[in-house]
DOPA-457688 format. One record per atom (N, C-alpha, C): x, y, z; residue in three letters. Coordinates in steps of 0.2 Angstrom, whole numbers, plus 5000, padded with zeros to 4 digits. Example, Ala and Ser with C-alpha at 12.3 -4.5 7.8 and 13.67 -1.06 7.14 Angstrom:
DOPA-457688
506649725039Ala506249785039Ala506649845039Ala506449895035Ser506849955036Ser506450005039Ser
This chain:
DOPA-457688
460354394767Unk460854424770Unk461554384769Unk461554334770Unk462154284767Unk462354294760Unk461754294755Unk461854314748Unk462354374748Unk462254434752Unk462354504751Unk463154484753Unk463054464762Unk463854474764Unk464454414760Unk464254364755Unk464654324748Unk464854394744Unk464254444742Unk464454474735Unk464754524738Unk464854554744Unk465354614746Unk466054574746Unk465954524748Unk466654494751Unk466954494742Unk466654454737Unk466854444732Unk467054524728Unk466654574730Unk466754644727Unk467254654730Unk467354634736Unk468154644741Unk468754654737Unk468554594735Unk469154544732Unk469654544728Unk468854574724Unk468854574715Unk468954654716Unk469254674720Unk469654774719Unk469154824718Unk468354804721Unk467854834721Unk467754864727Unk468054884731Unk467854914738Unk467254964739Unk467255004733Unk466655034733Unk465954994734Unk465954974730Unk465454914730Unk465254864734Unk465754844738Unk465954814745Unk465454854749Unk465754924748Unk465454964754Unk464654964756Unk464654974749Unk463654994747Unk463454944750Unk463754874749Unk463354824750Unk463354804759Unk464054814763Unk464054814771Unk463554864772Unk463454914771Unk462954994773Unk462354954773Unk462154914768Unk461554874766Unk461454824774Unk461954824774Unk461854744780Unk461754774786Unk462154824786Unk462254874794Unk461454894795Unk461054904788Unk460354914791Unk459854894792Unk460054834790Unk459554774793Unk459254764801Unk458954744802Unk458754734810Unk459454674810Unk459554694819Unk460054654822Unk460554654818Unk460854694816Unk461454684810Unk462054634813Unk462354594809Unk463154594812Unk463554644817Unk463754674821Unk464354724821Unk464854684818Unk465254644816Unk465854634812Unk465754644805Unk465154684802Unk465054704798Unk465254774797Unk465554824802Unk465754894803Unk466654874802Unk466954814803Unk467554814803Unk467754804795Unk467254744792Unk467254754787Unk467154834781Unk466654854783Unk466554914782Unk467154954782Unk467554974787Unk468255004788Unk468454974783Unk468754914783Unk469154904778Unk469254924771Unk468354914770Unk468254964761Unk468555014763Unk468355074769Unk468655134767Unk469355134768Unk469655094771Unk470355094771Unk470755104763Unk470355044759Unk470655054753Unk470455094748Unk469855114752Unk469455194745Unk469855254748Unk470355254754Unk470955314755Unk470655344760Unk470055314763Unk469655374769Unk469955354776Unk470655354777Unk470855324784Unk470455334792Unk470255424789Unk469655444797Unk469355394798Unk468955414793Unk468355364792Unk468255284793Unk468955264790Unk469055194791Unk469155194800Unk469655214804Unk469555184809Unk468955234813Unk468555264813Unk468055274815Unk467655214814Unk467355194809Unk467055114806Unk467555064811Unk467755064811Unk468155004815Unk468154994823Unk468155074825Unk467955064833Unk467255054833Unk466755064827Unk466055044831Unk466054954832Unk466354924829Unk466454854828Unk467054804835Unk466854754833Unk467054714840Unk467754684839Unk467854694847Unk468754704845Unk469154624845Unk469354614837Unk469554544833Unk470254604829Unk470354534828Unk470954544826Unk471154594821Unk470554574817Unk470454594809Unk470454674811Unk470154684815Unk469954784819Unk470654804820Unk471154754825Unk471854804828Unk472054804819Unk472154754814Unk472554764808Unk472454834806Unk471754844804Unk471454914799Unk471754954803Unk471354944811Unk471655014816Unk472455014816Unk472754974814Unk473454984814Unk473555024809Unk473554994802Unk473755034795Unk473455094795Unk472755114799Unk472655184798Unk473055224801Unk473155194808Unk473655244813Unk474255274808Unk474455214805Unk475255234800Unk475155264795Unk474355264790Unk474255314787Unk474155354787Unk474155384796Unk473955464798Unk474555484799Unk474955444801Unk475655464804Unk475555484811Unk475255454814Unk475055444822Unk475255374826Unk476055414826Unk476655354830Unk476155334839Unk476055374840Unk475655364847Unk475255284846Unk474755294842Unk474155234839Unk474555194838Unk474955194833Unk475455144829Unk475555094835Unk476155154839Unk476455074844Unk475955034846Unk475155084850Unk474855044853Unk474554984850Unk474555004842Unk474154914838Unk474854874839Unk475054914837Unk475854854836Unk475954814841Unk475754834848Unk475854784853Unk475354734854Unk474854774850Unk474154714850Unk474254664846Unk474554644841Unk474854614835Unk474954534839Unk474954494835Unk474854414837Unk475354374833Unk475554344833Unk476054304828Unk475854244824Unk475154274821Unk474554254815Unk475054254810Unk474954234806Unk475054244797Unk474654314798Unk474254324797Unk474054394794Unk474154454799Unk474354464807Unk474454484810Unk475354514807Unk475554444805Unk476354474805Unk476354494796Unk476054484791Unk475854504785Unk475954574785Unk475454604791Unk475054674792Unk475854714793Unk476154664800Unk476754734802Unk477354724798Unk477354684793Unk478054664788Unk477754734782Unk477054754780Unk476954794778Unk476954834779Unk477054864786Unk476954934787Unk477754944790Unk478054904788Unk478954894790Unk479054904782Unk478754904778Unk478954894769Unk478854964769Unk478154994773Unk478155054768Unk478455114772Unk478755104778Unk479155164781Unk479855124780Unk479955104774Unk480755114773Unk481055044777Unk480855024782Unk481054964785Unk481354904782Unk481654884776Unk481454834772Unk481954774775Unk482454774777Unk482854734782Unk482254684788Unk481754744789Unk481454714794Unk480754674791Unk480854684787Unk480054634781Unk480454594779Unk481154584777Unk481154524773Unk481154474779Unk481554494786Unk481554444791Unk480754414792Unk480354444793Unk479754454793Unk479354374787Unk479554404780Unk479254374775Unk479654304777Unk480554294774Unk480654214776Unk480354204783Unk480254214788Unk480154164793Unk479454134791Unk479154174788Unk478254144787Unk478454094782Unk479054104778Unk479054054772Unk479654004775Unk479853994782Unk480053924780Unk479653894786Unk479153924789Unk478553884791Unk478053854786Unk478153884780Unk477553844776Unk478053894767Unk478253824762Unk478353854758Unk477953884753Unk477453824753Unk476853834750Unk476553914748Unk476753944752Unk476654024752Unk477054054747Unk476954054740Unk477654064735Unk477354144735Unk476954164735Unk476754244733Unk477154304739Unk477354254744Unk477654304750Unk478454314745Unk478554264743Unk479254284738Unk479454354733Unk478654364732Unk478554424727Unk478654484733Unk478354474738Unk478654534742Unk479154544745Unk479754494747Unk480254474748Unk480854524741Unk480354504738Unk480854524729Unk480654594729Unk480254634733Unk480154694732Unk480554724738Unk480654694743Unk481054734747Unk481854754744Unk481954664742Unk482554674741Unk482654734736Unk482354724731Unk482454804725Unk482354874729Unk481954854732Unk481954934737Unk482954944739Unk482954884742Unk483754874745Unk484154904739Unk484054904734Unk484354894729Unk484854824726Unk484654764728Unk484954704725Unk484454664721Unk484554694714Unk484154694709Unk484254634707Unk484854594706Unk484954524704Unk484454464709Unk484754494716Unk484254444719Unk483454434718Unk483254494719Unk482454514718Unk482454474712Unk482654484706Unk482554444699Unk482454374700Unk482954334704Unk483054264706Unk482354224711Unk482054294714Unk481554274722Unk481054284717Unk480754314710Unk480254314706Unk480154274703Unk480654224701Unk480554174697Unk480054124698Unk480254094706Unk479854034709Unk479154074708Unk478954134711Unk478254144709Unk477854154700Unk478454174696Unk478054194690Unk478054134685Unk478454044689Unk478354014684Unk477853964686Unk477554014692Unk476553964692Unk476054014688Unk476254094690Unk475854144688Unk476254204683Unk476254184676Unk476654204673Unk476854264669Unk475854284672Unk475654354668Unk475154384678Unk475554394680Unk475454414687Unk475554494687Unk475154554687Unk475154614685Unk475854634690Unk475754604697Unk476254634700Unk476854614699Unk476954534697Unk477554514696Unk478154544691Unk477654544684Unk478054554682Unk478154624681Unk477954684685Unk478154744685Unk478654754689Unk478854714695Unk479254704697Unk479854684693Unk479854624691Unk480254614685Unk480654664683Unk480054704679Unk480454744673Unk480654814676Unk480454834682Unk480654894687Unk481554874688Unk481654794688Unk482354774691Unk482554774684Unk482154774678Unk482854744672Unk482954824669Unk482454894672Unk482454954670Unk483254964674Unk483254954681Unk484054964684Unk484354944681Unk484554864679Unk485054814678Unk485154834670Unk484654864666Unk484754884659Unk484454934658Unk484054954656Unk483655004652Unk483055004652Unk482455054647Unk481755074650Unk481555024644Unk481855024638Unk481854994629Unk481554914635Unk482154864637Unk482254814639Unk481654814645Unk481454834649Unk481154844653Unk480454844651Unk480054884647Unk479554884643Unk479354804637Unk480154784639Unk479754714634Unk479754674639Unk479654704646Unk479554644651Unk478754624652Unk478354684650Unk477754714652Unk477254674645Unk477754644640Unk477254594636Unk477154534638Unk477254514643Unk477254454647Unk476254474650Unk476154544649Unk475454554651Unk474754554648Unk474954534640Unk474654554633Unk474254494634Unk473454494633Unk472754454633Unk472954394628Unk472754364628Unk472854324624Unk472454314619Unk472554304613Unk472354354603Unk471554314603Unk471254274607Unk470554264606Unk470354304611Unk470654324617Unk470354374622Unk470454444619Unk470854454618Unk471154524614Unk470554564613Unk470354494606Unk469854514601Unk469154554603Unk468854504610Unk468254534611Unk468454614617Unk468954614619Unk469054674624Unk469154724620Unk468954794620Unk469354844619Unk469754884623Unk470254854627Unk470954884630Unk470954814634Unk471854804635Unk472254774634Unk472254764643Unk472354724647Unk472454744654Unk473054774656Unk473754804651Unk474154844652Unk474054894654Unk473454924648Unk473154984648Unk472654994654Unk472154924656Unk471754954661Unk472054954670Unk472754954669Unk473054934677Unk473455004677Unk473455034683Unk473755094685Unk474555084684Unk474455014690Unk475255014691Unk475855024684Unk475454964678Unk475854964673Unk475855034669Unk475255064668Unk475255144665Unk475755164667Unk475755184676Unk476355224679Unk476955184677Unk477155134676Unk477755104676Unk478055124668Unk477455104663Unk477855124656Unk477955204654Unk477655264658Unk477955314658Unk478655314660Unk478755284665Unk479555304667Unk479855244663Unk479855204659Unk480255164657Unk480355204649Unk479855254648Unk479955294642Unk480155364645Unk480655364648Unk480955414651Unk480555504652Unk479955484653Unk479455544654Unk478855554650Unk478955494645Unk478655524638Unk477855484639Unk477455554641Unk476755564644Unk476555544650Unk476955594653Unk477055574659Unk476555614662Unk476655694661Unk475955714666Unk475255704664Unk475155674657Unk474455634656Unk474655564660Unk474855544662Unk474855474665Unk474855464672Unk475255504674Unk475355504683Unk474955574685Unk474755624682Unk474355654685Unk473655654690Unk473355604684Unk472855574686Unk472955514692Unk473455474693Unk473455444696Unk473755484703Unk474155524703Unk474155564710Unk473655594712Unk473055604709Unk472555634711Unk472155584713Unk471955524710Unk471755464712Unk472255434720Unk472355474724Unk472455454731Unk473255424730Unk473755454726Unk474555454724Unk474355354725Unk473955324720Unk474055264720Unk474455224711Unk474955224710Unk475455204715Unk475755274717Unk476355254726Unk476455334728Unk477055344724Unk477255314721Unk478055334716Unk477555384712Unk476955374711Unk476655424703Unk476755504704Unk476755514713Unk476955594713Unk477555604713Unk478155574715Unk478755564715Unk478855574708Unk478955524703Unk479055524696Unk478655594693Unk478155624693Unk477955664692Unk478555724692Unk478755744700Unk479355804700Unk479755764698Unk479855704695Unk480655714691Unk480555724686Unk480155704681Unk479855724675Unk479555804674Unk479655854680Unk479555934682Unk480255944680Unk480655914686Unk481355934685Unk481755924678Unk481655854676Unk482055864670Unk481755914664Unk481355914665Unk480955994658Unk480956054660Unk481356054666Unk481456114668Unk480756174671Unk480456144676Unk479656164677Unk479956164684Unk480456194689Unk480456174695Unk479856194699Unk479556244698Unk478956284700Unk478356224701Unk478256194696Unk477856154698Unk478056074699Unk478656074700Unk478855994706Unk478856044712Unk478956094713Unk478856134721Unk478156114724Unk477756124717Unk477256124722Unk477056044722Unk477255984718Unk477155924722Unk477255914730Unk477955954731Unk478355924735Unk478355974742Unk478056044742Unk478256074745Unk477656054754Unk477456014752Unk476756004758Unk477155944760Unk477655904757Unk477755844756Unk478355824763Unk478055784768Unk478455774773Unk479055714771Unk479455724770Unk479855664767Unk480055604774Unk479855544771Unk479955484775Unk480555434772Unk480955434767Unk481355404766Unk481955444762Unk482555424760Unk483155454762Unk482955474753Unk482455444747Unk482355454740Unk482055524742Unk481355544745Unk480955584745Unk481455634748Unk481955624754Unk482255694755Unk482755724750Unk483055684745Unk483555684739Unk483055724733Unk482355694734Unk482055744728Unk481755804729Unk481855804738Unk481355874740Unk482155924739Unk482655904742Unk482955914741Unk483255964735Unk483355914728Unk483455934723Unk482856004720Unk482355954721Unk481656024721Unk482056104723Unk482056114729Unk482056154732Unk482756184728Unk483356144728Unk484156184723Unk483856214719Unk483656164714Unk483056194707Unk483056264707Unk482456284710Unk481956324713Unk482556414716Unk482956354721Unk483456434723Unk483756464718Unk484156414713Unk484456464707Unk484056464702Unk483556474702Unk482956484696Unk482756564699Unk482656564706Unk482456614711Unk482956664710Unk483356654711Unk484156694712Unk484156744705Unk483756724697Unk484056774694Unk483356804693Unk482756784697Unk481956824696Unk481556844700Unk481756824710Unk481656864712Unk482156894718Unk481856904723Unk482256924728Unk482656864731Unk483356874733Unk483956854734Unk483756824739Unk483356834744Unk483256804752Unk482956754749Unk482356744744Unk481856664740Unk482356634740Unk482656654735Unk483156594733Unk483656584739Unk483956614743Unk484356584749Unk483956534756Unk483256534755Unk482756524758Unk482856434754Unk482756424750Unk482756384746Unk483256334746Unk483856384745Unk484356344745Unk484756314752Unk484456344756Unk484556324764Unk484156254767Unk483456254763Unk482956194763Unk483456164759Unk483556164753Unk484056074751Unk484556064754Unk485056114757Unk485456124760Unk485556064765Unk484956084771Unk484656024774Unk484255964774Unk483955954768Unk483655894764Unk484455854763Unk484955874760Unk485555844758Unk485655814763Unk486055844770Unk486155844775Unk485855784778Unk485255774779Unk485055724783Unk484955664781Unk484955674775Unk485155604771Unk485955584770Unk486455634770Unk487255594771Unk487555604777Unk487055624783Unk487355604788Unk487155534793Unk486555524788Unk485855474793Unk486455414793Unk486455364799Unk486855304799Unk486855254793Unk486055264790Unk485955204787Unk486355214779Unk486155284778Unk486355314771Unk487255354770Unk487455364775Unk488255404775Unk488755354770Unk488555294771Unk489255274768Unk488855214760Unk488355244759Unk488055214750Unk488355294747Unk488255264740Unk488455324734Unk487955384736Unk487155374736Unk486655434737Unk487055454743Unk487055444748Unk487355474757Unk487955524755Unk488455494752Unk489055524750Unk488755574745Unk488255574737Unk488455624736Unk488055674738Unk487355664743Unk486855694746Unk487455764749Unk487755724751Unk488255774759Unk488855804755Unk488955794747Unk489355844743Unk489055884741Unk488655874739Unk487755924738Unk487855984744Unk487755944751Unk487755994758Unk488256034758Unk488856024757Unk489456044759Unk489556104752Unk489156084744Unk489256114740Unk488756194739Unk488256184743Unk487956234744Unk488156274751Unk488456274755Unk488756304759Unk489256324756Unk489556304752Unk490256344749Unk490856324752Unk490956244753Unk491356234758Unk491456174754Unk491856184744Unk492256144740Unk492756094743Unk493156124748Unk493556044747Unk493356014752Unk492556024756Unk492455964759Unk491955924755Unk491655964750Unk491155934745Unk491755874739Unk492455904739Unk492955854734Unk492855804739Unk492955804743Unk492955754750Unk492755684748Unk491955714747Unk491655654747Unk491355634738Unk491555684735Unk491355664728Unk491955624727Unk492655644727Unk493155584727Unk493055504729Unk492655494734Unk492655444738Unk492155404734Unk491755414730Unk491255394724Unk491455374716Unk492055414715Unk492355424708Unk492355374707Unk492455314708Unk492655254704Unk491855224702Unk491355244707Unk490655214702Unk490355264700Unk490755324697Unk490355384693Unk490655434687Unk490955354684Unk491455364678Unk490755384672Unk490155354672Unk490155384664Unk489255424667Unk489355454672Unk488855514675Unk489155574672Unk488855624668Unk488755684666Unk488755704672Unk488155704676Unk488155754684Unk488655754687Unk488955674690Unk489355674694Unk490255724692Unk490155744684Unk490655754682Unk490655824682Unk490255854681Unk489855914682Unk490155954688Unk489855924695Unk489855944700Unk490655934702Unk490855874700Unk491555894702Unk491855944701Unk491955924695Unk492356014690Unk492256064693Unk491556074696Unk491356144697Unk491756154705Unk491456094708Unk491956084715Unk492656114714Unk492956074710Unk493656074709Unk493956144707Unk493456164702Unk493856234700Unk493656274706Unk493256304710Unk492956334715Unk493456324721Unk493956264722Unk494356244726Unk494956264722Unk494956294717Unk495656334715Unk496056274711Unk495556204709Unk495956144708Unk495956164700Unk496256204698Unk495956204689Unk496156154687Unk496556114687Unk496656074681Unk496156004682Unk496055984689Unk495555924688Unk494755974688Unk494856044689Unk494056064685Unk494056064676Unk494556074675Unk494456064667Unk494355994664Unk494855964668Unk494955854666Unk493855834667Unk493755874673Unk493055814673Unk492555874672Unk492555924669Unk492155974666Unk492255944656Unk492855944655Unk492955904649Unk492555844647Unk492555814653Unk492055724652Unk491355734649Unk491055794651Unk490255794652Unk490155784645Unk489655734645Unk489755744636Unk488755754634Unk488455774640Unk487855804636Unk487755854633Unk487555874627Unk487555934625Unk487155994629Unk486755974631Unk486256034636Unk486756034641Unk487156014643Unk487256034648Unk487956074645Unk488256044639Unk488856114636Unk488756154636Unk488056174633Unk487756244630Unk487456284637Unk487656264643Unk487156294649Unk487756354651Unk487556424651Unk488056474652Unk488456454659Unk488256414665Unk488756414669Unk489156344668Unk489156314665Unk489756254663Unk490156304658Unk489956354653Unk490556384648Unk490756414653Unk490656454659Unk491056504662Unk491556484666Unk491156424670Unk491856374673Unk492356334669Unk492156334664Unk492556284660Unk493056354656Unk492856384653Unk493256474654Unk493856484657Unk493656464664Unk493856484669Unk494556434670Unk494356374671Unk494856324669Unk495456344663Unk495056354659Unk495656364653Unk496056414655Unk495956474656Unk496156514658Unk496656514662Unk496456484669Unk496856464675Unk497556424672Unk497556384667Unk497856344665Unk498456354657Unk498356414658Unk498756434652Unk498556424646Unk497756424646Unk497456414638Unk497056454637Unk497256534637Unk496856584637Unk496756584630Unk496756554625Unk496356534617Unk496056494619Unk496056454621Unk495556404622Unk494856434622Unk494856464630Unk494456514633Unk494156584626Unk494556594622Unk494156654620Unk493956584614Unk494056544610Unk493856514607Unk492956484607Unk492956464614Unk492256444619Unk491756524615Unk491856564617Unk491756644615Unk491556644609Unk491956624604Unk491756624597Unk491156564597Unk491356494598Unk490856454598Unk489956494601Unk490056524604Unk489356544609Unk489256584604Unk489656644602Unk489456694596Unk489156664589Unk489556614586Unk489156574581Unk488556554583Unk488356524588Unk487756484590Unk486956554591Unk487356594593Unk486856644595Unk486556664588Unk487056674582Unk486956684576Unk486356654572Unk486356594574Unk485856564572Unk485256534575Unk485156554580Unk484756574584Unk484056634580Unk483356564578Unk482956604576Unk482356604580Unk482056584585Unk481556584587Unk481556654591Unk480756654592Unk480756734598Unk481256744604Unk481556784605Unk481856794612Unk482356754613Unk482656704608Unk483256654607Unk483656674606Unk483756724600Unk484256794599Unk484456824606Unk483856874608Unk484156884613Unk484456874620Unk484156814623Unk484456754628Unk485456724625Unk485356744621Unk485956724615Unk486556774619Unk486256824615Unk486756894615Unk486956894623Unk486356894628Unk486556884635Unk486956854638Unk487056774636Unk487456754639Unk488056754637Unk488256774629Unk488856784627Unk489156864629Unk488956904632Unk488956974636Unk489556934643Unk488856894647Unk489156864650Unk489656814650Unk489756794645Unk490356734644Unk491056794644Unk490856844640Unk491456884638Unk491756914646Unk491156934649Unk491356984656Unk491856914659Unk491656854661Unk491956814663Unk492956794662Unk492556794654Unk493356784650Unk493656844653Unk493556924651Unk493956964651Unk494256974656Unk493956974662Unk494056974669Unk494556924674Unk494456864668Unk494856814670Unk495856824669Unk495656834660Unk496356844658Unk496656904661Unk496356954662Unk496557034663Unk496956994670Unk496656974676Unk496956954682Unk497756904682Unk497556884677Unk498156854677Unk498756844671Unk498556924668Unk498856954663Unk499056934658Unk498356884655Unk498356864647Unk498056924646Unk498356974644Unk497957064643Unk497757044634Unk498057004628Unk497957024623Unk497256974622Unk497056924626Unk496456894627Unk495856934629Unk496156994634Unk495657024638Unk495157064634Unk495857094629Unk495657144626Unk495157104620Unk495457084618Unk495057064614Unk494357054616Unk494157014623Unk493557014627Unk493157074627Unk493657124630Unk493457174631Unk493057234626Unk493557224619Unk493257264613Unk492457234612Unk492457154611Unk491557124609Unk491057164613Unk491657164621Unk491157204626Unk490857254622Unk491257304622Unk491357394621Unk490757394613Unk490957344609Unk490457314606Unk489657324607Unk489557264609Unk488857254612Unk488557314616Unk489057344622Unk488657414625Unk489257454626Unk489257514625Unk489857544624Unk489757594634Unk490057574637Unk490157584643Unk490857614646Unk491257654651Unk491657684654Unk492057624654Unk491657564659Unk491957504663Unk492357474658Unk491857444652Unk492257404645Unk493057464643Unk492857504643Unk493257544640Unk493857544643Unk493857564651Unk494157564652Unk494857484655Unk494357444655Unk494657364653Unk495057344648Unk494657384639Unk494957354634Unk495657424635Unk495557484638Unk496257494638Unk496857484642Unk496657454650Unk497257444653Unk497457384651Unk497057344647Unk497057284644Unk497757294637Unk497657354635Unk497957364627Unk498757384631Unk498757424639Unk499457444640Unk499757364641Unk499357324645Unk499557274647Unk500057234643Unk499757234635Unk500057194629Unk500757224628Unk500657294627Unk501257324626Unk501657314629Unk501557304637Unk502157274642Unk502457214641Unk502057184639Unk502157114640Unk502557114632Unk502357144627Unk502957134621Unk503557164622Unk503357234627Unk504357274629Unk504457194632Unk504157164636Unk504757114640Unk504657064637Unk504657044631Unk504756984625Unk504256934628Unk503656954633Unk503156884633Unk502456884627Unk502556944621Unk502156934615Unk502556934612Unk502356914605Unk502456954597Unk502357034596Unk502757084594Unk502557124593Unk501957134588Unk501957054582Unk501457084577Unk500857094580Unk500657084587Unk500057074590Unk499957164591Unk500457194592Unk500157234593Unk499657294587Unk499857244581Unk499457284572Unk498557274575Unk498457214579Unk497657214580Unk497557264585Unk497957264593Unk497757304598Unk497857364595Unk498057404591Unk498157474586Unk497457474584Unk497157424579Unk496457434575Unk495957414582Unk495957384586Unk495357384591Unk495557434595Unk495957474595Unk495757534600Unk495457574595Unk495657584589Unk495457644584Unk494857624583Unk494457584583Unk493957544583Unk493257594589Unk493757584594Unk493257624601Unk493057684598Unk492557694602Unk492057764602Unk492257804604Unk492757814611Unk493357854611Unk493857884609Unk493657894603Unk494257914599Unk494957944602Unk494758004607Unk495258034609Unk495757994613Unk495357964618Unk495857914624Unk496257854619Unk495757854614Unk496357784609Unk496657794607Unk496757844604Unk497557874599Unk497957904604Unk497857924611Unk498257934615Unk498757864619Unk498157804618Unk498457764620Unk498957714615Unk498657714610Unk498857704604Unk499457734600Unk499657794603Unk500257814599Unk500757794601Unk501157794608Unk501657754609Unk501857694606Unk501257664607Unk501557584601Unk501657614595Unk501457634593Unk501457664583Unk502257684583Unk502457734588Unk503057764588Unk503557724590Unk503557674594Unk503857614596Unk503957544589Unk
């Protein structure tokens, strides 16, 4: 019996809970069993993910300390605040009693209240240098990535290949630098070349945590062979379902980060910002395939995902809170409260393509053309130049701002592009949105009586599908020029092209009617 209950504890230990288990079951059946072998028992299934289970196991056994801790962390991993408080009050001011609530303070976002927690145990005894490693994980939650760097050190220069240390490490040097820099933190983990030799895989390769960590420091690359598996392994680590939908969202898959996210009760101000973006995704994806109520349904859920993150006390006045509640204000159609608070940001979101993005759009939406064009100009990712709604607003901008060639230029550029377009349905996605760039263009200049831009829009229109509406645009469009040259705001020579693109229309009769005055003039 003794033998058995050494080799559970040791399969404990050694991250074998399974086996752990097998062997308390073994002991439970023995005549006269321990009962403090069913707490033990709990605690296997506590880490094999079974939390019923575990605190069921746990109230058959005798009430010690070790029992409030499991039944405490179960409570918390049901999400049953009731249970919660009542172990919490049970709690003792043990080392491992305050261990338990500095972790269940770590993993509901509390980190303020674990680090006070971790120093007070460490300047009762320094000796304790691994609480440091937890101390350096809060603060990174915090986001004070330099300190955590500095609180790692004292632990990683007794333990220097510590799986968890130095993932930590290199999770701070991916903020502080990059995923390149970051990933050569993770050689600190490599066997050493006599060990190597007899292993075949590498303890990088056999540790979850670091798999999940080098896909995101490879900005996705095998990501859903790598955290799929782990989210279905009990979301261990829980960042792997997280990274998973951002890895959805950036390939453009919203459909399947919905479905990560859509059961997904958000507990900290990150999960409400990604259910959040989820859900944006998803309503303008919605908006051009199915019914308009989807997509409004959608857009109403991130609406308020935004929202309770930049109004929450803790988050309103960081960058996320501010631009969470630009987000909010931007999806309500309520621009110049969204300029509000993206201004109040602008000085830490100089070399963001997004942040420059949504201003523009803000700004020109707010009728502000010229700072919609100054921070629509900044964006320098190419996917995102080539997306039909950045040429429309940025169109639009030119437009507004007396560079109606600017605007038809953009036009040409999108016509040349679609030309070269060979893959299936490329062509065609081509043609459509340059249809739609045009309608934009035409309707923009016509309004504000750049009429010989309009027309010009307007003929590619009449072009592409020959229609009443086109037509009748590239004509009031063609009298417009003429006006604007009787009152010297053209060149006459403009009107030799407006003559050959009416003659050009399918209408022959309405164009030579509209057409002859210039001629005889």
């Amino acid at each position: 019996s003794t033998t058995l209950e050494w080799l559970a504890y040791a399969h404990f230990h050694a991250g074998n809970p399974h086996k752990a288990l097998e062997l308390y079951r073994a002991l439970l059946r023995e005549p006269d069993p321990d009962p403090t072998h069913h707490v033990f028992a709990a605690a296997c299934l506590f880490y094999l993910g079974r939390h019923d289970d575990a605190a069921a196991e746990a109230e058959k056994g005798p009430d010690t300390k070790l029992r409030t801790r499991v039944l405490f962390h179960c409570a918390h991993k049901k999400g049953d605040e009731a249970l919660l408080m009542r172990y919490h009050a049970q709690l003792s001011d043990s080392v491992e009693d305050q261990l338990s609530l500095a972790s269940v303070h770590c993993q509901r976002g509390h980190h303020q209240e674990a680090v006070d927690i971790y120093k007070r145990l460490l300047l009762d005894d320094r000796e304790k240098v691994a609480l440091n490693v937890y101390v350096a994980l809060c603060y990174h939650k915090l986001e004070y990535f330099d300190v955590s760097c500095e609180l790692l050190e004292a632990y990683l220069n007794e333990h220097p290949r510590s799986p968890v240390a130095v993932n930590l490490k290199a999770c701070n040097t991916l903020k502080l630098r990059d995923g390149a820099a970051a990933e050569l933190e993770l050689a600190a983990l490599k066997r050493d070349d006599e060990v190597a030799r007899d292993a075949s895989s590498s303890p990088e390769d056999a540790n979850d945590l670091v798999r999940h960590n080098r896909a995101v420091f490879r900005d996705g690359d095998g990501a859903v062979r790598v955290l799929k598996p782990l989210m279905l392994n009990g979301d261990v680590p829980p960042e792997a379902r997280l990274n998973l939908v951002i890895h959805y969202l950036n390939t453009g898959e919203p459909y399947e980060a919905l479905a990560l996210v859509e059961n997904l009760e958000p507990a900290t101000p990150h999960e409400y910002v990604l259910k959040g973006v989820t859900h944006a995704s998803v309503g303008q994806t919605a908006g051009d395939s199915t019914t308009s109520s989807s997509a409004r349904e959608h857009l109403k859920l991130a609406q308020q995902c935004f929202q309770i993150v930049g109004s929450s006390a803790s988050e309103c006045d960081t960058i996320p809170g501010r631009q969470s509640m630009a987000s909010c204000f931007h999806l309500l159609d309520q621009h110049e409260d969204a300029l509000v608070y993206l201004k109040s940001v602008a000085e830490f979101s100089k070399d963001d393509d997004d942040f420059h993005w949504n201003f523009g759009m803000c700004a020109a939406a707010s009728g502000d053309w010229r700072a919609g064009e100054e921070e629509l100009s900044r964006v320098s990712n190419g996917a995102y130049r080539e997306e039909l709604p950045y040429k429309t607003w940025l169109a639009k901008c030119f437009v507004r701002n007396g560079k109606a060639a600017s605007a038809w230029a953009l036009c040409e550029e999108t016509a040349a592009a679609g030309d070269d377009e060979a893959e299936d349905g490329a062509a065609e996605r081509a043609a459509e949105s340059l249809a739609a760039l045009l309608r934009v263009v035409a309707d923009a200049c016509y309004e504000i009586g750049e009429y010989y831009v309009a027309m010009r829009a307007f003929d590619e229109l009449e072009r592409l599908e020959d229609t009443d509406a086109f037509w009748e645009g590239k004509r009031g469009a063609a009298v417009g020029v003429f006006a604007n040259v009787l009152a010297g705001k053209e060149q006459a020579e403009i009107l030799r092209d407006v003559v050959t693109m009416l003659r050009q229309s399918p209408n022959e009769t309405d164009a030579d009617a509209v057409a002859e005055p210039m001629l005889e003039w």
